[in-house]
C-alpha positions in Angstrom: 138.0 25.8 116.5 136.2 27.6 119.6 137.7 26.6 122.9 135.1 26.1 125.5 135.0 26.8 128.9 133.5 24.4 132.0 131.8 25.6 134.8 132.9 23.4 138.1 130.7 21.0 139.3 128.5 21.9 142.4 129.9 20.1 145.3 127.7 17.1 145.9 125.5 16.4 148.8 128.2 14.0 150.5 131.1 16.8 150.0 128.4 19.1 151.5 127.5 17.3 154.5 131.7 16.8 155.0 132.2 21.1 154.6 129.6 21.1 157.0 130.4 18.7 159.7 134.5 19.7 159.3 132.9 23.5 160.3 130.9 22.1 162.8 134.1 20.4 164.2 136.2 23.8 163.5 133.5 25.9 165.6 133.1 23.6 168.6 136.6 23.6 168.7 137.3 27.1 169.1 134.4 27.4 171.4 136.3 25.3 173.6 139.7 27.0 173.3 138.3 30.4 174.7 136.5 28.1 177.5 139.6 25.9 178.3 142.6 27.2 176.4 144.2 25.1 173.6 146.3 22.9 176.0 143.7 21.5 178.2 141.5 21.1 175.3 140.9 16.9 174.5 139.5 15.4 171.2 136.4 14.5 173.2 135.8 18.0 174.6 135.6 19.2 171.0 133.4 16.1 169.8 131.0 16.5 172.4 131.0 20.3 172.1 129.8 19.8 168.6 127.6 16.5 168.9 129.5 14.2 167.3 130.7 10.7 167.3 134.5 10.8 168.6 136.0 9.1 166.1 134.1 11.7 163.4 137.4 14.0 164.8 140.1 11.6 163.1 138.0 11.7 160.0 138.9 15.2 159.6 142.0 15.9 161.6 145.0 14.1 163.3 145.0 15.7 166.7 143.8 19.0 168.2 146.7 20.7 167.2 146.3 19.9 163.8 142.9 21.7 164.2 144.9 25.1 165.8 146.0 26.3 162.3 143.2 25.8 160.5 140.9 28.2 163.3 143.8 30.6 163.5 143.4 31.0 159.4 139.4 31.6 159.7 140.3 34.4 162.6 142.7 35.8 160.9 140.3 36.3 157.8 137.9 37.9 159.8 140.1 40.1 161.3 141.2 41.2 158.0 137.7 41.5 157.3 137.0 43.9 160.2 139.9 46.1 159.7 138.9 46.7 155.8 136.0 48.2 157.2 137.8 49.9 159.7 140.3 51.3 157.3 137.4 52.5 155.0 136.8 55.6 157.6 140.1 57.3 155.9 141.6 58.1 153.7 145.4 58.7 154.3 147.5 55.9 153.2 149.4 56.1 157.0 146.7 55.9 158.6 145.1 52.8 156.8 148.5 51.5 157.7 148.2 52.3 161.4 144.7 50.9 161.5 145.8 48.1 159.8 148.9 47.2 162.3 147.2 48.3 165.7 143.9 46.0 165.0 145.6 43.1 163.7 148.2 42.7 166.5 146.1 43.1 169.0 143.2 40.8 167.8 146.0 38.4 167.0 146.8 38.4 170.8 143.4 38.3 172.4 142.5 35.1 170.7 143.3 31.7 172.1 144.3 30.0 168.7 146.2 32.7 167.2 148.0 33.5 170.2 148.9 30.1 170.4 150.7 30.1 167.1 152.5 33.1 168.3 154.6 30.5 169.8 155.0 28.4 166.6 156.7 30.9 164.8 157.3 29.4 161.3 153.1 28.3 160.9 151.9 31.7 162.4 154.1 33.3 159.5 152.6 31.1 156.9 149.2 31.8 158.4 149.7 36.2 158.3 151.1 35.6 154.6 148.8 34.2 153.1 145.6 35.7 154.8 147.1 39.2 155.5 150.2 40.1 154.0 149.2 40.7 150.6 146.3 43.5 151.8 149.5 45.1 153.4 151.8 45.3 150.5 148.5 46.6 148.7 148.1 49.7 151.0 151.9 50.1 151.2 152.1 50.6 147.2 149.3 52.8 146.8 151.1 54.7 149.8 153.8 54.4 147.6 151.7 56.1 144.4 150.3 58.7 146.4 153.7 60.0 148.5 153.2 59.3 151.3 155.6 56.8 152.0 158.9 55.7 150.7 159.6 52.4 151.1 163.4 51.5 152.5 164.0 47.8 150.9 162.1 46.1 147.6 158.3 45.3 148.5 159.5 41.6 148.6 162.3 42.1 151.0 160.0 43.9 153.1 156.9 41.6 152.7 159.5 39.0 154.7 160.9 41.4 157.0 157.7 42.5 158.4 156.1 39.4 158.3 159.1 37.9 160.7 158.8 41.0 162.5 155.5 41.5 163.6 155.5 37.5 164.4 158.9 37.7 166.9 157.1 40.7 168.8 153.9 38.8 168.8 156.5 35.5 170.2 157.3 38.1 173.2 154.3 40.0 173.9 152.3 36.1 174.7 154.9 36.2 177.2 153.9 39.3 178.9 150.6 40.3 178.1 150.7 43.2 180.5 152.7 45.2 178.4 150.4 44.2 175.4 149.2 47.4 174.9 152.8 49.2 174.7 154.0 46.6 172.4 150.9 46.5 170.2 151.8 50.8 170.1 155.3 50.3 169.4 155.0 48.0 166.5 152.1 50.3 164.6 155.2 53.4 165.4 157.9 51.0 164.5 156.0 50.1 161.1 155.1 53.8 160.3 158.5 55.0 161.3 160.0 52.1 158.8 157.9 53.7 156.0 158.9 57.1 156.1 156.2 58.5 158.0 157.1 61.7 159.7 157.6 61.0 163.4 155.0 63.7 164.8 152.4 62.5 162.9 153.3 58.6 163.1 152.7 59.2 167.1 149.2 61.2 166.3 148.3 58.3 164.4 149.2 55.3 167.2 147.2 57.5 169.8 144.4 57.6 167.8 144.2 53.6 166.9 144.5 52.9 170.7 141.1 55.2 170.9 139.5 52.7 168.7 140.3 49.6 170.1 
């Protein structure tokens, strides 16, 4: 007997016009988090930013920061979007790495929603593992494969390690952006250095991602 595969249905027009009008919802609300930052930001400022009825909001989402999460996770992807294409100018493993670290921390930081989540520990390290973690265990095995690093702890250990890392230095730089700059170079050092990366070179490497960005 010859098993047969089905091909999903097409979402409907009614689940279409509900993708669209939860984006709709998603993008007026982020629009109005770089305008007024997350806490001053009402149910009705994202309604009217995006045209809509006020109680269309509660069809969708709870309160606004129910809605944080679910912009942080489209930011996050398109950050890891944008350092792919960074990272495709080299070819060293390290470097990759150093791209990797440097852009991701600091676009973290300079957006409202993620930034936000910085202080929300446990969601922000849901968020970075399931959008970005794996990419980074990617380019830390084939770092692995090639030489160039030598990993100090089983990649699962250090999937968690870094993960609650990079979020508790994330918690404290919101706290003094300032010095985001020195701690956004110290982590992409501290996360080289942890790999094995010679020390010289590691420091070559952070001054040239603070060039790019």
């Amino acid at each position: 007997m010859t098993e047969t595969t089905t091909t999903p249905a097409a979402p409907n027009r009614q689940s279409r016009r509900k993708q669209k009008t939860r984006m709709k919802l998603l993008e007026a609300a982020n629009q109005v988090f770089l305008e007024k930052g997350i806490e001053n930001t009402t149910v009705t400022d994202i309604t009217e930013t995006a045209d809509m009825a006020y109680g269309t909001f509660y069809n969708y989402f709870k309160s606004v920061s129910d809605v944080v999460p679910v912009v942080a996770e489209e930011i996050l992807r398109k950050c890891q979007q944008e350092i792919k294409t960074l990272q495709e100018q080299y070819d060293d493993p390290a470097m990759k790495i150093a791209v990797s670290i440097h852009a991701l921390f600091k676009g973290v930081m300079s957006d409202p929603a993620t930034n936000w989540l910085t202080q929300k520990p446990n969601i922000m390290v849901e968020e970075l593992a399931r959008v970005a973690t794996d990419d980074a265990i990617e380019d830390m095995r084939k770092g692995v494969e090639s030489g160039s690093f030598r990993l100090p702890a089983g990649a699962l250990t250090l999937k968690t390690f870094c993960t609650w890392a990079f979020t508790g230095v994330m918690h404290e730089a919101s706290k003094d952006p300032e010095q985001l700059q020195q701690y956004t170079q110290d982590m992409t050092l501290l996360y080289l250095r942890i790999l094995g990366v010679d020390d010289q070179k590691a420091q070559e490497m952070v001054k040239v991602c603070a060039e790019l960005n």
